[in-house]
C-alpha positions in Angstrom: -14.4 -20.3 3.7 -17.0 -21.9 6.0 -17.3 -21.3 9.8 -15.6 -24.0 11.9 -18.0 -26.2 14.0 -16.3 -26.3 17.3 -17.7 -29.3 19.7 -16.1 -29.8 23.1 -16.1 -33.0 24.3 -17.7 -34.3 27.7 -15.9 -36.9 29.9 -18.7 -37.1 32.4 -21.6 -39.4 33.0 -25.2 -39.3 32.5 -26.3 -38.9 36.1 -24.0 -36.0 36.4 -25.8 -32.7 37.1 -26.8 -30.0 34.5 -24.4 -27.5 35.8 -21.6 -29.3 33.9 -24.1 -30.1 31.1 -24.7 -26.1 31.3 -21.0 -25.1 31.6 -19.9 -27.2 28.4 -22.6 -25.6 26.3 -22.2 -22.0 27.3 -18.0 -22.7 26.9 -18.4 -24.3 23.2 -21.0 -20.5 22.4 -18.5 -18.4 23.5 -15.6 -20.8 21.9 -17.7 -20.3 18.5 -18.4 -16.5 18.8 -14.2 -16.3 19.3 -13.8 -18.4 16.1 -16.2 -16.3 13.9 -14.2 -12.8 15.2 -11.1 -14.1 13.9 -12.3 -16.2 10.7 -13.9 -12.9 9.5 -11.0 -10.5 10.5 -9.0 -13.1 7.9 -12.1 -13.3 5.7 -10.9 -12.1 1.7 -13.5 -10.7 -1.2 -12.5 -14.2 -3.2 -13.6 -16.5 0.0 -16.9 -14.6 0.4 -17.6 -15.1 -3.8 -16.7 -19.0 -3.1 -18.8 -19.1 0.0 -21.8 -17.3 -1.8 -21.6 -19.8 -4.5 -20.8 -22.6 -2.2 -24.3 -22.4 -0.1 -21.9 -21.3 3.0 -22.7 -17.7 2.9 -26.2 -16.3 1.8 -27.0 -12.9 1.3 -29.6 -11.6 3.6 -31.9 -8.3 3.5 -30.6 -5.6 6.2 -33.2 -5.5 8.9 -34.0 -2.1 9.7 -32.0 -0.1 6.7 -32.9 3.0 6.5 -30.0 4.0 3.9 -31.0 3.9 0.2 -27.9 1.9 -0.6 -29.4 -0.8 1.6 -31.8 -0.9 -1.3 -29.4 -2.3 -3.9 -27.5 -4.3 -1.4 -27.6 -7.4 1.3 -25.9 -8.5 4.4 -23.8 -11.6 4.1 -24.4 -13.7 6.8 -23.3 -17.7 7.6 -26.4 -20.1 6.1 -25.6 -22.5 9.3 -25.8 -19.8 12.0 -26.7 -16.4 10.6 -23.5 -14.7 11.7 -23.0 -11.3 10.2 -19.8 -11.8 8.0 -18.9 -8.3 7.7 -19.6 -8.6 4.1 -22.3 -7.0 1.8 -22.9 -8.0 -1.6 -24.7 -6.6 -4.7 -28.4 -7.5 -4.7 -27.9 -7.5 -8.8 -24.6 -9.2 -9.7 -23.9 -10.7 -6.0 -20.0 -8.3 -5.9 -19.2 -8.3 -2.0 -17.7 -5.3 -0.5 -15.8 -5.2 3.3 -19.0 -3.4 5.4 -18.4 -2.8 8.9 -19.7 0.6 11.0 -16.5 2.0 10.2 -16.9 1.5 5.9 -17.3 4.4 3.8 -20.3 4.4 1.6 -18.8 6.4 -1.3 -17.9 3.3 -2.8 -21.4 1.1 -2.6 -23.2 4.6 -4.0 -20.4 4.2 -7.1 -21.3 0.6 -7.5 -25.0 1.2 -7.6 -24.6 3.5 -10.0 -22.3 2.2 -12.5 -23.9 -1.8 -11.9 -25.7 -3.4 -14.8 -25.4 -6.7 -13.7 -28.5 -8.7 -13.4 -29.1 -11.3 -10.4 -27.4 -14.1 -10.1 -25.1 -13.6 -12.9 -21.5 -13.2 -12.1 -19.2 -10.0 -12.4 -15.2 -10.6 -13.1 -14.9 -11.4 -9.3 -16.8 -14.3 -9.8 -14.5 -15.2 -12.7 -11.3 -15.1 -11.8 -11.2 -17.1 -8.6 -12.4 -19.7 -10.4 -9.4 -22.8 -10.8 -7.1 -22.1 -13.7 -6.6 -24.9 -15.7 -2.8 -26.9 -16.2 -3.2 -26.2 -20.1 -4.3 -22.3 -19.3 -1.1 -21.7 -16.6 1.3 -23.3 -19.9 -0.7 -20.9 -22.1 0.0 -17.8 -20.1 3.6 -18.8 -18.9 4.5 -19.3 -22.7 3.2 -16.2 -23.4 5.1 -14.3 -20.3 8.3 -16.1 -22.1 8.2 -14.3 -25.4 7.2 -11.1 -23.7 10.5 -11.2 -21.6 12.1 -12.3 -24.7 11.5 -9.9 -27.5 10.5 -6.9 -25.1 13.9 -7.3 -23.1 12.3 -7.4 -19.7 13.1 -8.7 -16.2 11.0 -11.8 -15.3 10.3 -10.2 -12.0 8.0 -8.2 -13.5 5.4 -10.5 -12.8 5.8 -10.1 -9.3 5.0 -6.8 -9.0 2.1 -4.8 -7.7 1.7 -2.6 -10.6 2.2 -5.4 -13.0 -0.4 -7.2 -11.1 -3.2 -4.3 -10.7 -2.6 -3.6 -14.5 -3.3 -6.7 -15.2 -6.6 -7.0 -12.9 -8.1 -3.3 -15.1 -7.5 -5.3 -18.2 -9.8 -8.0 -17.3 -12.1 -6.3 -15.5 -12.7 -3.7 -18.3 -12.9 -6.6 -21.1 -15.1 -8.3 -18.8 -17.7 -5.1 -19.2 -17.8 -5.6 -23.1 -20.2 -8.0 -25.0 -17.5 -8.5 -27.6 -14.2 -10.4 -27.3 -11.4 -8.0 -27.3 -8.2 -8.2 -28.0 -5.3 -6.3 -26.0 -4.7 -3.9 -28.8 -8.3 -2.4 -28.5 -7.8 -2.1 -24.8 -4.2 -0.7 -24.6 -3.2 3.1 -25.0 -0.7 4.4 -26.9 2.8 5.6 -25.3 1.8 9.4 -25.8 -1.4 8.6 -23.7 0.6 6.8 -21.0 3.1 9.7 -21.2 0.4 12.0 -20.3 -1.1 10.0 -17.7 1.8 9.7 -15.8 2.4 13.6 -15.5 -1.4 14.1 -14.4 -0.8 11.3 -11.6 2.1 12.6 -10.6 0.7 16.1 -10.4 -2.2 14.3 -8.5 -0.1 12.2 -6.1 2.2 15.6 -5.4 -1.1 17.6 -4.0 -2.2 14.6 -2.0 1.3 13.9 -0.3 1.7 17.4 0.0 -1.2 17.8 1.9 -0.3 15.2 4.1 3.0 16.6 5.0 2.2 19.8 5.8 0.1 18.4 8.1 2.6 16.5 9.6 5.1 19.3 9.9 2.6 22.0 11.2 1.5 19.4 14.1 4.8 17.9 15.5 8.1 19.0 12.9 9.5 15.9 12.2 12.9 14.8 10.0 13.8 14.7 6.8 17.0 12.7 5.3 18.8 14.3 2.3 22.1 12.5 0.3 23.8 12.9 -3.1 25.4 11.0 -5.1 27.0 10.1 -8.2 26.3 7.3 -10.8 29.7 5.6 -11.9 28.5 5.3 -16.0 27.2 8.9 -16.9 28.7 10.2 -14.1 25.2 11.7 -13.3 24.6 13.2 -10.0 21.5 12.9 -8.0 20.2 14.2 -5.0 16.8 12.5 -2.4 15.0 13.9 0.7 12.8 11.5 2.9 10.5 12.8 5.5 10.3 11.1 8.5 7.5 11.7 11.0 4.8 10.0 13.6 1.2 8.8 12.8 -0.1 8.0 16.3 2.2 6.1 17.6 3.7 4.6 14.2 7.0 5.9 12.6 6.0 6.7 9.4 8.2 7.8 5.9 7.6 9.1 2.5 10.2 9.7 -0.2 9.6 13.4 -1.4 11.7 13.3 -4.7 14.8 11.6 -6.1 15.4 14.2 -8.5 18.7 14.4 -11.0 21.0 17.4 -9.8 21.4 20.3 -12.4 24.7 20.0 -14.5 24.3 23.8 -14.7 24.7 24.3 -10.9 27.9 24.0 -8.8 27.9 21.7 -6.3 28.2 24.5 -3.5 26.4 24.8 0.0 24.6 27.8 -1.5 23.7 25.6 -4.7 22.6 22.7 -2.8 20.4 24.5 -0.2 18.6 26.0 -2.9 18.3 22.9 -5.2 17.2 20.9 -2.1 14.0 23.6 -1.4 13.0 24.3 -4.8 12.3 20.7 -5.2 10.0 20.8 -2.5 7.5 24.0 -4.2 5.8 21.3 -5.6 4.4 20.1 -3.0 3.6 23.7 -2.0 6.2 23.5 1.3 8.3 26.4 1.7 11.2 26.6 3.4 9.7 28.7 6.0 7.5 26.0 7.0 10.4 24.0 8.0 11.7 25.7 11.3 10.8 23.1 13.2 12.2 20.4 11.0 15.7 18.6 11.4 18.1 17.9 8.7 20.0 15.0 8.8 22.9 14.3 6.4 26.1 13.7 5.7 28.9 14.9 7.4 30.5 16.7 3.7 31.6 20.3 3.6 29.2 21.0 1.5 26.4 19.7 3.2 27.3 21.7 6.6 27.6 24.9 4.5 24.1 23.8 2.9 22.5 24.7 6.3 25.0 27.0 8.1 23.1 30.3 8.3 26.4 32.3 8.4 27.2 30.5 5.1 27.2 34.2 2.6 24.9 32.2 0.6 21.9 31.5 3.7 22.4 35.0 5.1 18.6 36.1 5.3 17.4 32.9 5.2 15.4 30.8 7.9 17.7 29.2 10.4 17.3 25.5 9.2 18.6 23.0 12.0 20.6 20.1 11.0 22.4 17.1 12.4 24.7 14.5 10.8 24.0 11.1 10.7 25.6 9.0 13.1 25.7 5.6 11.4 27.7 7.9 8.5 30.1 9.2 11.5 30.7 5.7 12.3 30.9 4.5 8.4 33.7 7.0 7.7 35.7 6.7 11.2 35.9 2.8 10.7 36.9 3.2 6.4 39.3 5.5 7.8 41.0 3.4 10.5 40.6 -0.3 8.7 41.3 -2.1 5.2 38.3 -3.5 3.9 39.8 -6.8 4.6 41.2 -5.8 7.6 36.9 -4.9 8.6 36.1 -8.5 7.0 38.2 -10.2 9.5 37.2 -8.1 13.0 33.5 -7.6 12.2 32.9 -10.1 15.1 34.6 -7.7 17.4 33.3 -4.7 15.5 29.7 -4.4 17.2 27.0 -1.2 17.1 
């Protein structure tokens, strides 16, 4: 990705003054600078490795850098004009990182310690934005075909985030051996997965937790609760969503969606204390959430759930709850209409 080259023509003569002359010049500078902002707000980690290798970009010593990262890396700048891309790359194996005076450093000091490239060879960055060939894309489609096939799998698959940042470790981690590998020496086996998805989870629960309290301690907030049951197992489930504000964004994060307890009865009493012993991992009590508002369902069981005369509440923090108005509406207009008969007036039928 190379920076435009922005001329503005000049409809006047050559015995016109050098105001106009003056004017142009200083309008096509501050046309450019306006360019460069918004080419390198766009500007992606693949378009500064084609732009280093391209001769557009070159990587240039920071002037003045006192920090001992500075050391290992380089500014990348335009080779036409010298504008600061907001880039820096490895000095060693030429890896660009997003720099501006609001970057973190943990990660360059991470990089310069783990780096054994040397300069001017290419990392896996370099790699992979190179053009896959026709005969390559058949390779790897064929290969996506059999895995649907004999592993029983959705072809959406591909699409996804996970699928595609799994994919991305694998490469990058056969790209640090000197041997080929196959996928077998790189995979784990399911036990290992097993356990690496509890100790994420376990991870991820502290770090949303922390989060929320946060939330909750500053300003409240909401959180949304439902159950229900699945038709084949007859399995019944229950979900609670935080809601809350980040500045002046509306923000929300799923808590659990956890399976209900066969065991239990499906009682206000029952419920309440499902719904708040699911929250102890996250280490939020249910005396942190006075200033918190329910919203749910307009069931029996649900109002009992968070009536504090309910015999089963009695001693408990007052928890305020509302029901949800869209589920008012829901159930007033399945109550007073068909389905067909909603079909045929949803023109009339407006929120």
């Amino acid at each position: 990705m190379s920076l435009l080259a922005i001329e503005i023509p000049s409809d006047s003569d050559d015995d016109e003054s050098s105001s106009s002359t003056t004017t142009s010049t200083l309008g096509c500078a501050a046309m450019k600078r306006k360019m460069s902002v918004v080419l390198r707000s766009g500007l992606s980690t693949d378009s500064v490795v084609q732009g280093i290798r391209g001769g557009e970009f070159v990587m240039r010593d920071k002037a003045n850098g006192r920090a001992d990262y500075w050391q290992t890396f380089a500014e990348v700048v335009d080779s036409a004009d010298g504008t600061n891309m907001e880039y820096i790359a490895c000095k060693k194996c030429r890896a660009p990182f997003k720099h501006t005076r609001k970057s973190g450093t943990t990660n360059l000091i991470e990089h310069t310690k783990s780096c054994t490239g040397n300069k001017g060879q290419q990392k896996i960055v370099g790699f992979i934005t190179l053009t896959v060939s026709a005969d390559s894309k058949k390779a790897i489609s064929r290969a996506c075909a059999l895995m649907f096939a004999k592993d029983s799998r959705a072809f959406s698959i591909v699409e996804g985030s996970g699928f595609k940042a799994f994919v991305d470790v694998i490469l990058l981690e056969a790209a640090k051996s000197k041997t080929l590998l196959t996928v077998s020496d790189l995979l784990c086996e399911p036990r290992t997965v097993s356990r690496n998805v509890t100790t994420e989870a376990n991870r991820l629960r502290v770090e949303v937790g922390e989060k929320v309290r946060a939330a909750i301690k500053s300003f409240g907030g909401g959180m949304t609760t439902d159950m229900w049951t699945e038709d084949y197992n007859k399995t019944a489930f229950m979900s609670l969503t935080y809601h809350y504000r980040q500045s002046i964004t509306q923000k929300k994060q799923l808590l659990y969606c956890a399976e209900y307890e066969v065991s239990k009865k499906k009682g206000g009493s029952e419920i309440h204390e499902f719904l708040f012993n699911r929250l102890l991992p996250f280490d939020i009590t249910e005396s942190q959430c006075g200033d918190v508002i329910f919203v749910t369902d307009g069931a029996g069981t649900m109002v009992k759930a968070f009536n504090p005369l309910h015999k089963g509440n009695r001693g408990k923090p007052e928890i305020e709850r509302v029901t949800c108005a869209c589920h008012l509406i829901n159930t007033a207009l399945t109550h007073q209409y068909r389905t067909d008969q909603l079909f045929q007036h949803q023109e009339q039928v407006r929120i």
